[in-house]
ChimeraX commands (.cxc) that place a marker at each C-alpha (Angstrom):
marker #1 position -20.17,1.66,28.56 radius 0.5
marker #1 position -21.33,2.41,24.86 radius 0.5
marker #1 position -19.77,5.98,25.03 radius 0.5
marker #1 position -16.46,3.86,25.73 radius 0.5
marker #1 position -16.93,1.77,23.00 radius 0.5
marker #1 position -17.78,4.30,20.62 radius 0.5
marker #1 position -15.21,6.59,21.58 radius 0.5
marker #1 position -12.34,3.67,21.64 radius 0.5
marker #1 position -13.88,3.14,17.92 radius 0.5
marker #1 position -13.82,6.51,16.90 radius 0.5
marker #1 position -10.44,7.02,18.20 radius 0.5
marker #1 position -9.09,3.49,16.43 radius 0.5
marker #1 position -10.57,4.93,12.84 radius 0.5
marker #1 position -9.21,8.62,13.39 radius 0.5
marker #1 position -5.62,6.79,14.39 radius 0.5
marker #1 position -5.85,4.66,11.14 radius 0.5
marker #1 position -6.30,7.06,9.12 radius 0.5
marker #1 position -3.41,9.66,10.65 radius 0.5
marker #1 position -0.80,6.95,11.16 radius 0.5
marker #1 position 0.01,6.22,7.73 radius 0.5
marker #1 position 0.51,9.93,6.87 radius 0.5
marker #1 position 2.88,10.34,9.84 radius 0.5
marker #1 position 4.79,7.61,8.83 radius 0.5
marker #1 position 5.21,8.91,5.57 radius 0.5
marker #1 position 6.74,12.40,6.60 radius 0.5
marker #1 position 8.80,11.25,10.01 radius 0.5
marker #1 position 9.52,7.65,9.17 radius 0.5
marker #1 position 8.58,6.54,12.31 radius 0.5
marker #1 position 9.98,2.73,11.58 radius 0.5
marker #1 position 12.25,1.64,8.90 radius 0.5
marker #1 position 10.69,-0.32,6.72 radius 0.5
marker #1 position 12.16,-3.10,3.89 radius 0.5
marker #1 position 11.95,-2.18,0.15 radius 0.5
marker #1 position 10.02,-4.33,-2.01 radius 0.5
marker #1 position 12.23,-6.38,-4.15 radius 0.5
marker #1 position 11.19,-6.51,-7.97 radius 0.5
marker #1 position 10.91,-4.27,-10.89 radius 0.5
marker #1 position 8.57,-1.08,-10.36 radius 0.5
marker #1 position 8.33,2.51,-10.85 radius 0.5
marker #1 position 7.11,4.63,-8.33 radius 0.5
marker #1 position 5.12,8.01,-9.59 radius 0.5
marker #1 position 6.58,10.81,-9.80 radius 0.5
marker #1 position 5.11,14.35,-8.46 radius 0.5
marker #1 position 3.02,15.45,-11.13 radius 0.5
marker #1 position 3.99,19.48,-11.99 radius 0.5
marker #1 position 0.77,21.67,-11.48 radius 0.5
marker #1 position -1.08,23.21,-14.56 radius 0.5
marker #1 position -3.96,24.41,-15.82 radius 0.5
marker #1 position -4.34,22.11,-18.63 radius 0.5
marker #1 position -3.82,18.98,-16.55 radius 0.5
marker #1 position -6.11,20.58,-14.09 radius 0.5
marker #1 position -8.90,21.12,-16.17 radius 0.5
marker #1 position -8.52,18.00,-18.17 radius 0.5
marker #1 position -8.34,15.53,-15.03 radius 0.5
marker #1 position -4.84,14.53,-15.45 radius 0.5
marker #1 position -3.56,16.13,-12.70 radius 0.5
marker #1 position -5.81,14.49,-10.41 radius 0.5
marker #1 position -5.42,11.15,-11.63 radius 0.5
marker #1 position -1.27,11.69,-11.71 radius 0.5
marker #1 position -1.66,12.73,-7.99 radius 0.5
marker #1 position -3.78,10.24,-6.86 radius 0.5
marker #1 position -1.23,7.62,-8.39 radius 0.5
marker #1 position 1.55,9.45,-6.65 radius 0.5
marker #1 position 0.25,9.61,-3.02 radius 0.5
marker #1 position -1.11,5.83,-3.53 radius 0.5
marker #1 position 2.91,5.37,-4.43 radius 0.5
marker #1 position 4.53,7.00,-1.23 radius 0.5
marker #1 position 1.99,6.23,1.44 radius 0.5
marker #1 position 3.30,5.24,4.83 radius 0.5
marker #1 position 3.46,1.67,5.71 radius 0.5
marker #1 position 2.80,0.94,1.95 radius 0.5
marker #1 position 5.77,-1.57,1.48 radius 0.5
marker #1 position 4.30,-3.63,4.93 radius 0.5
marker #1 position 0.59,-3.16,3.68 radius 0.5
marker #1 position 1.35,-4.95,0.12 radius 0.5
marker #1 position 3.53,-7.96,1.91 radius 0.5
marker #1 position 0.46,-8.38,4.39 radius 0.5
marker #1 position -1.98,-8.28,1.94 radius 0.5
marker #1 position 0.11,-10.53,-0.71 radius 0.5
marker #1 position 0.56,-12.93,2.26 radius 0.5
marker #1 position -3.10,-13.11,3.33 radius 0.5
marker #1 position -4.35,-14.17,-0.41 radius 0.5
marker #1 position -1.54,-16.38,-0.52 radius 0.5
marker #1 position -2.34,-18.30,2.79 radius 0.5
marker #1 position -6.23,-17.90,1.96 radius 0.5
marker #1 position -6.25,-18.42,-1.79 radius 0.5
marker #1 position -3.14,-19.71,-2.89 radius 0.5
marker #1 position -2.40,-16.91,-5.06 radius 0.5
marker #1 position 1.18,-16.22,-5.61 radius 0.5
marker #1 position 1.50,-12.15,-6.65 radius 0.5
marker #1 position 5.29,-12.63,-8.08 radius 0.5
marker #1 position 5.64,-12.84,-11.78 radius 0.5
marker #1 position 5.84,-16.76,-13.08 radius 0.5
marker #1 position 5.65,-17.96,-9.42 radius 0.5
marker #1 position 4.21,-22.01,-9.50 radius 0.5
marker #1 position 2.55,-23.14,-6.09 radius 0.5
marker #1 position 4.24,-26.99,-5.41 radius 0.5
marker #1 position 3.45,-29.35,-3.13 radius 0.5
marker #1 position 3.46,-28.39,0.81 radius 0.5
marker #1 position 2.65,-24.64,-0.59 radius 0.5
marker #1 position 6.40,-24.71,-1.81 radius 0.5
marker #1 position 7.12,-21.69,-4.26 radius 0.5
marker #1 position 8.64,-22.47,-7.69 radius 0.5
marker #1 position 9.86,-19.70,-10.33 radius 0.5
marker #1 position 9.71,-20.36,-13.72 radius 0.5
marker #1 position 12.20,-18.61,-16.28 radius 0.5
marker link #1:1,2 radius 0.2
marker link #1:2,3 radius 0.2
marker link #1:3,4 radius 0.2
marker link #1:4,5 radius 0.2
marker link #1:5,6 radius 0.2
marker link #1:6,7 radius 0.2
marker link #1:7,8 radius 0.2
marker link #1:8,9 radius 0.2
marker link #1:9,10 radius 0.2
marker link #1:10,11 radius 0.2
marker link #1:11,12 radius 0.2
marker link #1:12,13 radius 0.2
marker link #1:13,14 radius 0.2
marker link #1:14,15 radius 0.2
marker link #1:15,16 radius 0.2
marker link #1:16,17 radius 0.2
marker link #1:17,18 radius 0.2
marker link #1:18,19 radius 0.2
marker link #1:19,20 radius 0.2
marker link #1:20,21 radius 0.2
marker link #1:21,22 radius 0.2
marker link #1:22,23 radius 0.2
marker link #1:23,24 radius 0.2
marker link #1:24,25 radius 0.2
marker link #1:25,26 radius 0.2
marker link #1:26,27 radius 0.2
marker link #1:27,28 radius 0.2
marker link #1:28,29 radius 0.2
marker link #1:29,30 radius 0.2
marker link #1:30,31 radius 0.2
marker link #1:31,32 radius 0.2
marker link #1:32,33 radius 0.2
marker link #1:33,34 radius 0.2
marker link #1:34,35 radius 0.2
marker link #1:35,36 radius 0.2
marker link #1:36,37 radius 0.2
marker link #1:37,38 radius 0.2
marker link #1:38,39 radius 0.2
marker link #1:39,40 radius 0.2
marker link #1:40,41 radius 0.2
marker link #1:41,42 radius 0.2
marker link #1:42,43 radius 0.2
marker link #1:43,44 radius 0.2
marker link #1:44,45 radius 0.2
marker link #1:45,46 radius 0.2
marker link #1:46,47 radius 0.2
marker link #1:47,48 radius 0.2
marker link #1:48,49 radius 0.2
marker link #1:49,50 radius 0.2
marker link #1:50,51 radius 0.2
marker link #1:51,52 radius 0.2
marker link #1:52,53 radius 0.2
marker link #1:53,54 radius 0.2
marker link #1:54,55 radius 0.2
marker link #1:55,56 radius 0.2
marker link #1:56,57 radius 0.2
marker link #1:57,58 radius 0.2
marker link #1:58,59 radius 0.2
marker link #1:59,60 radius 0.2
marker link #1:60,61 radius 0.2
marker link #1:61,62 radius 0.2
marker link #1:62,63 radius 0.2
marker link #1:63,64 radius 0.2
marker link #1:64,65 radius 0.2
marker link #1:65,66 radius 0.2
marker link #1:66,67 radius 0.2
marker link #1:67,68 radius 0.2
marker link #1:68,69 radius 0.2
marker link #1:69,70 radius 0.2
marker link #1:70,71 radius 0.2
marker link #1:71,72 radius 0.2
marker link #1:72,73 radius 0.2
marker link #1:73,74 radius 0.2
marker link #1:74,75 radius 0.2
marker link #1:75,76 radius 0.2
marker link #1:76,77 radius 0.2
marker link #1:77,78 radius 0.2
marker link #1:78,79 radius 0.2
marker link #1:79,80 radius 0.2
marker link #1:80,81 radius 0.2
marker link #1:81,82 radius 0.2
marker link #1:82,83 radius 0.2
marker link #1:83,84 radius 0.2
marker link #1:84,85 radius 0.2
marker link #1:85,86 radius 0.2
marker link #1:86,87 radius 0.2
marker link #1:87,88 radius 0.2
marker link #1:88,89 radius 0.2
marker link #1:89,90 radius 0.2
marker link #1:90,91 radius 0.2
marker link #1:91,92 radius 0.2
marker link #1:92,93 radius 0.2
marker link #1:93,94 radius 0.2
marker link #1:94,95 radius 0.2
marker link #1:95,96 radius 0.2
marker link #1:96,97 radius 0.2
marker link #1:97,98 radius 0.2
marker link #1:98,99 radius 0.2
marker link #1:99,100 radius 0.2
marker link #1:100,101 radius 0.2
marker link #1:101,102 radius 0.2
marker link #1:102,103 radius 0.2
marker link #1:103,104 radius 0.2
marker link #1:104,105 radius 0.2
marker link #1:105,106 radius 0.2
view
């Protein structure tokens, strides 16, 4: 019965780390844009400067953060789970009214 368990855990993990990836090069479900203003990274251009200086890592990392699968659905379920645990709206001038009502101030 543990072998199960572990195994089913294991297997859970290995499919929660592979999924996103998938989903990023066969778009297995559509998924909404974001609304809002926000740049996406670009590919960074391999060299040996940026290489040996650490740029190139840190562009990359910033880039595959950017265009990971699921990413639009992750950042609405986190945004929703602070909001309904915290109050904490994560759009720009956003005012929490009464009865958790949203408010935007220009």
């Amino acid at each position: 019965m543990k072998e199960k368990i572990k195994y089913g855990l294991f297997l859970l993990m290995f499919l929660s780390l592979i999924i996103p990836d998938i989903q990023k090069r066969v778009k297995i479900v559509d998924e909404a844009k974001l609304d809002g203003v926000f740049t996406l990274a670009e590919k960074p251009v391999f060299s040996k400067e940026n290489f040996f200086s650490g740029k190139f890592r840190e562009q990359y990392q910033q880039y595959v953060e950017d265009h990971i699968g699921f990413r639009n659905t992750l950042i609405r379920i986190r945004n929703q789970f602070e909001f309904s645990l915290f109050k904490t709206p994560h759009a720009c001038n956003v005012i929490v009214g009464k009865n958790n009502v949203l408010y935007q101030d220009f």
